[in-house]
Phi, psi and omega in degrees: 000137169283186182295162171330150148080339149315175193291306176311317174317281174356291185295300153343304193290301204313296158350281159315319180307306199274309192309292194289001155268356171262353172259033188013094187221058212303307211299278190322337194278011212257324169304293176315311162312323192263013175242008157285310187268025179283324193259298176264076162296025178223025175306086236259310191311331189268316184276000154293318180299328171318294206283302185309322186319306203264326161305325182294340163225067126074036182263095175269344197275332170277339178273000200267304184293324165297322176290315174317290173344275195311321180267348163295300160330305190214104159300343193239008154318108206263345186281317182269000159272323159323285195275015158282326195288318197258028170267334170295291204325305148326322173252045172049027138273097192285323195265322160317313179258015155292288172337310175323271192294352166282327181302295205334286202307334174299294176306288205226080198273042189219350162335022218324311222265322181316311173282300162314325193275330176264012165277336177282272162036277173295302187295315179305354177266018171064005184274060182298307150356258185315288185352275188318339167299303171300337187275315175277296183341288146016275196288315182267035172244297175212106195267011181285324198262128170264036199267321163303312176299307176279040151235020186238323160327285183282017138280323189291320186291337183295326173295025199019038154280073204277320176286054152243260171345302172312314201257004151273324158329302172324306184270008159285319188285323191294323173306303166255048200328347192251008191299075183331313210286300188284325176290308155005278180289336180288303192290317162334294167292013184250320183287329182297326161297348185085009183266072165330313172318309189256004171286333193286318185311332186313282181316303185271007155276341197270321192271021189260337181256342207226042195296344185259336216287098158313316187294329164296287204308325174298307184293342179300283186325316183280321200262004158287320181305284191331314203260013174073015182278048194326290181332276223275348162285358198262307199301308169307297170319334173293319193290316157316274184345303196281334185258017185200079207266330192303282174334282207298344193264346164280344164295295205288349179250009185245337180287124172272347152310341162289340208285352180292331195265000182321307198262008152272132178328283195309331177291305171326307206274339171303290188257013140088022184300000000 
């Protein structure tokens, strides 16, 4: 190893730097960033690392800064205008970070994570139309990853385009078979379709690995109800209830599949209706 401050050191911190952010470790790796850039401050590799570091544990106004660093350095840094963008988001300037991911997309117009980030963007602004636009950008940028696609399902389903959202769910699951997320979301939209039957098959293959997984048992719940199965939609929902009580009993009094059950006792006292 060289002396304090040498080429060798560096590489020696950066190492360790890295190892303990794949062992999602931010913090130590955050120590270690600031004794490299003590010696390089103009280090692009320790302040780009820096900064995901510091998004991660949710210090965003310092991951800004760091990101800041870097496009002084490189303006056209497409990768620090990204994750500069979803650190405003995160500290809620939604119109900075917009700006953000179009520099990214500027900078680098092959950008996958740029378009998908300003498509969850656009959608939490209700601008779905765009969102989606931004999302098949997305996919057809990088058509490996399915984390663009099931998030172009569930615009779609808020837009109650459910056989769109269904056959996309779909081609995520033949593509990613162990994919949870997508299989998930494929019973959502069968239920939304009313093919109840075959979404609860959905739910208890998930809940066969997931037995605790609340958001399955509640949709379980909903779609026994949908089917006049009252007793064991009650029984799930109780079960939902104890582990998630705030979230699940505000579903359940907004759900209209429930609205049958209004005037059962045991529903009332479950969501405190």
């Amino acid at each position: 190893m060289g002396l304090f401050g040498s080429k060798d050191n560096i590489e020696d911190l950066m190492y360790n730097a890295m190892s303990l952010m794949e062992k999602n470790q931010p913090k130590g790796a955050i120590s270690l960033f600031n004794k490299i850039l003590k010696q390089e401050s103009k280090n692009t590799s320790a302040l780009f690392n820096k900064g995901l570091a510091l998004n991660q544990i949710k210090k965003y106004s310092d991951a800004i800064t760091c990101f800041d660093i870097l496009l002084e350095i490189n303006p056209k840094d497409a990768q620090a205008w990204n994750n500069r963008g979803i650190a405003m988001a995160e500290n809620g300037n939604i119109q900075a970070a917009a700006e953000c991911y179009d520099k990214a997309i500027e900078s680098d117009p092959k950008n996958a994570s740029s378009y998908f980030n300003k498509g969850v963007l656009l959608d939490k602004l209700q601008e779905h139309e765009e969102a989606l636009e931004s999302l098949e950008k997305a996919i057809s940028m990088d058509p490996r990853k399915p984390n663009a696609m099931i998030y172009k399902g569930i615009i779609l389903g808020k837009m109650k385009r459910h056989e769109e959202a269904l056959n996309c769910f779909s081609n995520v699951c033949k593509k990613y078979p162990n994919n949870q997320d997508a299989f998930f979301q494929k019973g959502v939209q069968l239920a939304e379709l009313g093919h109840h039957e075959k979404a609860l098959d959905v739910f208890d293959e998930i809940l066969k690995k997931f037995k605790d997984n609340v958001n399955v048992i509640y949709a379980k719940s909903r779609s026994k109800a949908a089917l006049g199965q009252h007793p064991e939609s009650l029984e799930l929902l109780k079960q939902a209830v104890s582990k998630n009580p705030k979230v699940i009993r505000s579903w359940a009094k907004e759900e209209p599949i429930f609205v049958k059950l209004h005037s059962n006792d045991q529903f009332r006292k479950l969501v405190k209706l």
